[in-house]
C-alpha positions as CSV (number, residue, x, y, z in Angstrom):
1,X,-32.9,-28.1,-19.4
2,X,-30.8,-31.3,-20.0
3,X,-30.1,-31.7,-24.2
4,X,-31.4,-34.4,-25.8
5,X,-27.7,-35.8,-27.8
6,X,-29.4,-38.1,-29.8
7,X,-32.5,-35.8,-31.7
8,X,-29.9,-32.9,-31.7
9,X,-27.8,-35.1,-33.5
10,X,-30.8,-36.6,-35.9
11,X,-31.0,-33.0,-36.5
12,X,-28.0,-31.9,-37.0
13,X,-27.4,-34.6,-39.6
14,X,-30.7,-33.9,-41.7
15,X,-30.0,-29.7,-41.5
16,X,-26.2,-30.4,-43.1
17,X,-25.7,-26.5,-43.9
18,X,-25.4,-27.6,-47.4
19,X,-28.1,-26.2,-48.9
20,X,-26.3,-22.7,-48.9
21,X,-23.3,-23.9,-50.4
22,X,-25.7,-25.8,-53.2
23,X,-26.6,-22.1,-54.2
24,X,-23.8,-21.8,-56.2
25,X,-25.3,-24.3,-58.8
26,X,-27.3,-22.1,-59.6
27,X,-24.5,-19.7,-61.0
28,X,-23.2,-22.9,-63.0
29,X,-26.6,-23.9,-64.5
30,X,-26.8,-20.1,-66.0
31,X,-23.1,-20.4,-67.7
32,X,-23.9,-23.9,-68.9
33,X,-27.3,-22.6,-70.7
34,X,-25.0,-20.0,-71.8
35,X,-22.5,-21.6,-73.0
36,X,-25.1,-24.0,-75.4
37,X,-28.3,-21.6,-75.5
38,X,-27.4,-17.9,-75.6
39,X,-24.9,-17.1,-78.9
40,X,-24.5,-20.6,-79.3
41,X,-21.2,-21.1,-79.3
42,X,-20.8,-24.4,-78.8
43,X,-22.8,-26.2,-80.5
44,X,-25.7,-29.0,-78.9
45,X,-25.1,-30.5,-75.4
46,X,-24.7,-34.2,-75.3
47,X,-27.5,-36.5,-73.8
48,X,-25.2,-37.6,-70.8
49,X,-24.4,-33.9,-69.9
50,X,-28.4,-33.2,-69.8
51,X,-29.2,-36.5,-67.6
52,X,-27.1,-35.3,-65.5
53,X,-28.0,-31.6,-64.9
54,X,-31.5,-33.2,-64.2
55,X,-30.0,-35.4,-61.9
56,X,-28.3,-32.6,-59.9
57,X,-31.4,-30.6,-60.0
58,X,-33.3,-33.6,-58.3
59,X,-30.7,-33.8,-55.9
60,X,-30.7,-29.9,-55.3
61,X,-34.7,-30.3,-54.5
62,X,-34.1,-33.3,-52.3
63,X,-32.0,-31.7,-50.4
64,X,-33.8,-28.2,-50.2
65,X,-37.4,-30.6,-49.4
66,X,-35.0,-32.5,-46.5
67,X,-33.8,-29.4,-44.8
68,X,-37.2,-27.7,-44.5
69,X,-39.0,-30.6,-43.6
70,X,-41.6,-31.3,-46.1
71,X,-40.1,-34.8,-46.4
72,X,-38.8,-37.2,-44.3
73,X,-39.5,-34.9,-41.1
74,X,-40.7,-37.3,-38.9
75,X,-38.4,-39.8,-36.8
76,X,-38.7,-42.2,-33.9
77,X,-36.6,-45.5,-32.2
78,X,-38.1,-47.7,-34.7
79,X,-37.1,-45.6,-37.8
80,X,-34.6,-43.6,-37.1
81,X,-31.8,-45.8,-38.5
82,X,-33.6,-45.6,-42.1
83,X,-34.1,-41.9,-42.0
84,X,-30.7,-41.1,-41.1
85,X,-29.3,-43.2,-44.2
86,X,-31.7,-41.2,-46.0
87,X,-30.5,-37.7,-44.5
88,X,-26.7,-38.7,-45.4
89,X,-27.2,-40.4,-49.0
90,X,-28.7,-37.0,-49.6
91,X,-25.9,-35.0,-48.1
92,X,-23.4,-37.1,-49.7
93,X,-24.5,-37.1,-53.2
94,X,-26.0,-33.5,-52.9
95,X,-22.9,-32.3,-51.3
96,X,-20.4,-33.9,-53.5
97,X,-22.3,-33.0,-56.6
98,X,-21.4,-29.7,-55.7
99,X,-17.7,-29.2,-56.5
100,X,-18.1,-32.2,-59.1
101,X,-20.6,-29.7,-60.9
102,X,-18.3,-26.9,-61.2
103,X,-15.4,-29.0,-62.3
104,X,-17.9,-30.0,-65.0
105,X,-17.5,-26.6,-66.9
106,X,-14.5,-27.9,-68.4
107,X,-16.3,-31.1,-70.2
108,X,-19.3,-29.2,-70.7
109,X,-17.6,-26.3,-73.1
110,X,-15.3,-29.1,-74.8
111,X,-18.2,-31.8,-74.8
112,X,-19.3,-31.1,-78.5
113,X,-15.6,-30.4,-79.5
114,X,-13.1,-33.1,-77.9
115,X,-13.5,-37.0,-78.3
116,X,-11.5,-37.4,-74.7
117,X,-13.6,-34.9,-72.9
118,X,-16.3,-37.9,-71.3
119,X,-13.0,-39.8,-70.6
120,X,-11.8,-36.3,-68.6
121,X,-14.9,-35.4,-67.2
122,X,-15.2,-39.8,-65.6
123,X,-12.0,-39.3,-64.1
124,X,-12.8,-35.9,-62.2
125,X,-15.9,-37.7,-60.9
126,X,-13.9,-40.5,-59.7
127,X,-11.3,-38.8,-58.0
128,X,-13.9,-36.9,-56.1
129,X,-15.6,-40.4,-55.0
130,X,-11.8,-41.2,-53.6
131,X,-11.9,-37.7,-51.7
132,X,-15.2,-38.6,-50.1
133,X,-13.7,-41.9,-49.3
134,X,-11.1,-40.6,-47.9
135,X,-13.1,-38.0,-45.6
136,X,-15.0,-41.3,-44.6
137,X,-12.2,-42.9,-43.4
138,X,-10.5,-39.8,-41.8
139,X,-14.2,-39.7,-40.1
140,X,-14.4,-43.2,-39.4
141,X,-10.9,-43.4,-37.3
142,X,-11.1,-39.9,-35.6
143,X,-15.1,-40.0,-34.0
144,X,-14.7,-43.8,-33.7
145,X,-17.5,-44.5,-35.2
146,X,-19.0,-48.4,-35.9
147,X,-17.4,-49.7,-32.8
148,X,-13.9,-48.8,-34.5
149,X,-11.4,-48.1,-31.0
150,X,-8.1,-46.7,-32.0
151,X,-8.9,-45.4,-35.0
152,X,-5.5,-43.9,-35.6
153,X,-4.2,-45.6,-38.6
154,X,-7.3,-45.5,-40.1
155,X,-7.7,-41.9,-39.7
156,X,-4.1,-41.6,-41.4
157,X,-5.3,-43.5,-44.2
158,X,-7.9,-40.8,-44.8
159,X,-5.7,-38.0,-44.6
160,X,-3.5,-39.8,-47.1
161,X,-5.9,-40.7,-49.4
162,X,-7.8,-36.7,-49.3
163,X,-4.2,-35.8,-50.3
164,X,-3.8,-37.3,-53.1
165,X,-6.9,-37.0,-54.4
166,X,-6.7,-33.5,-54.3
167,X,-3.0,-33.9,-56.0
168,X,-4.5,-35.8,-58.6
169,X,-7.1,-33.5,-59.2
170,X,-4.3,-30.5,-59.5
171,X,-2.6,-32.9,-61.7
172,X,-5.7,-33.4,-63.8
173,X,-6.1,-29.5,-64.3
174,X,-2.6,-29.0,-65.0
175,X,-2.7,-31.9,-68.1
176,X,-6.0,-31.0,-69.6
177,X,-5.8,-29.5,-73.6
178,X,-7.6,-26.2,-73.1
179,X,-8.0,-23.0,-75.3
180,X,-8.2,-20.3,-72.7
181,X,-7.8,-21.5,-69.1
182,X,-11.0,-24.0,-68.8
183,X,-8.8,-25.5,-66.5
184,X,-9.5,-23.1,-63.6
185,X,-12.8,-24.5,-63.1
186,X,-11.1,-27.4,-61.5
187,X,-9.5,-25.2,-59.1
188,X,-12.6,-23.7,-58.1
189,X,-14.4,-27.3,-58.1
190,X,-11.2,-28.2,-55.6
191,X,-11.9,-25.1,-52.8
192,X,-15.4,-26.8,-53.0
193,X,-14.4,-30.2,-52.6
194,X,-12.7,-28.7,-49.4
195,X,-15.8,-27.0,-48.5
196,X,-18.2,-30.1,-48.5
197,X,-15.5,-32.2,-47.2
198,X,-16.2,-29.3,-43.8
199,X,-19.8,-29.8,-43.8
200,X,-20.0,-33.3,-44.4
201,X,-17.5,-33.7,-42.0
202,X,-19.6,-31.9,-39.3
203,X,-22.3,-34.5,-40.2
204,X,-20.0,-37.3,-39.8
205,X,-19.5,-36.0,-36.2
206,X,-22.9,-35.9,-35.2
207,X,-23.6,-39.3,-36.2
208,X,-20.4,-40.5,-34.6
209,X,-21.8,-38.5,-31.4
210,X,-25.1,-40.2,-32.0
211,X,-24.0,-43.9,-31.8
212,X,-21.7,-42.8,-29.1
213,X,-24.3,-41.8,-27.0
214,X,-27.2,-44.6,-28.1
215,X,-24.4,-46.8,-26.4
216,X,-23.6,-45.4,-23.3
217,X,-27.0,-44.1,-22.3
218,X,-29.7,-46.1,-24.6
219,X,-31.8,-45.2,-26.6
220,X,-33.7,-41.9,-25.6
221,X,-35.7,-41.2,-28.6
C-alpha cells in the first residue's frame, strides 16, 4: 500500500514527540513551589515569574490537547497550511519553553533576592530564541525548504549561530553570582536545548519533505 508523504508528514509534524520531553516540567514546577511554598525560604515569587508558569502550563496543555487530537485534528487541501502553522507555533514555543524553563531555576531562587536577576533570566531567554534561529536556518539550508536550492551557506550559518549560542549560554553560567552552584541549572537547560533542537528538527524535516513533495507530485490531500 503506496504512503501518503504528505498526511504522514501533516502528521508527523502535529505528533512532534515533545510531549514526553515536556514531562520534565513537571519536576521543575514541584522545586519552584518548593522553593517559594514549602519552608519558605525564599521569600514571595514576583508577578512576572507567575505569568509565566501560567504561560508554560497553557502551552504544556496545548501541546498535550494537539498531540491527542482533541484540537485541531482535522485537516484538508484548503486548511492545511493554517493548521500546520498552528502544529509548529505550538512545537516551537512548547518545545523551547522546555530547556528555557529549567534554566529558569536560577532566576526563580534569586528573583526575591538579586536586582540583576530579571536582566539574567531576559538574556537566557534570548539566547535560546538565537538557538532556535539558528536550528531554523541549519533546517532551512539542509531540507531546502521555501524554494531555497543550495542551501549550503545557509545551513553553515546555522551551525555557526547554534554554536555560539550554546557558548554564550556556557558563558552565561560560568559569570552568574551564585551561593551554591544555581548555575548548573543552565547546564541541564543546555542538554535540553540540544534535545528540542532533535525533535524540532525532525519536524523541520517533515515539513521540508512535505513541500517537497506538494511540488513534485501536487497536492494529494
Amino acid at each position: 500500500m503506496e504512503v501518503n508523504l504528505q498526511k504522514k508528514s501533516i502528521e508527523s509534524i502535529q505528533h512532534s514527540h515533545l510531549i514526553g520531553l515536556s514531562l520534565v516540567n513537571f519536576i521543575i514546577f514541584a522545586v519552584y513551589y518548593f522553593i517559594y511554598a514549602g519552608p519558605g525560604i525564599k521569600g514571595n515569587m514576583p508577578l512576572y515569574m507567575k505569568v509565566y508558569l501560567i504561560g508554560s502550563l497553557l502551552l504544556w496543555l496545548l501541546l498535550y490537547l494537539q498531540e491527542r487530537e482533541y484540537i485541531f485534528k482535522h485537516y484538508n487541501r484548503k486548511n492545511y497550511k493554517f493548521r500546520v502553522v498552528i502544529y509548529m507555533t505550538i512545537n516551537l514555543l512548547s518545545g523551547y519553553n522546555i530547556p528555557f524553563l529549567i534554566s529558569s531555576a536560577y532566576a526563580f531562587y534569586f528573583a526575591d533576592s538579586r536586582d540583576d536577576t530579571f536582566t539574567y533570566w531576559l538574556l537566557i531567554c534570548g539566547l535560546i530564541i538565537v538557538s532556535a534561529i539558528g536550528l531554523f536556518l541549519f533546517c532551512l539550508g539542509e531540507f531546502e525548504m521555501f524554494g531555497i536550492q543550495n542551501g549550503s551557506f545557509i545551513r553553515m550559518i546555522g551551525i555557526l549561530t547554534i554554536l555560539l549560542s550554546f557558548g554564550l549560554l556556557l558563558y552565561v553560567s560560568l559569570i552568574l553570582p551564585v551561593d551554591s552552584e544555581e548555575n548548573r541549572t543552565i547546564w541541564m537547560g543546555m542538554i535540553m536545548l540540544f534535545c528540542s533542537h532533535l525533535l524540532i528538527g525532525r519536524t523541520y524535516f517533515y515539513l521540508g519533505l512535505l513541500n517537497y513533495d506538494i511540488k513534485e507530485d501536487g497536492m494529494k490531500l
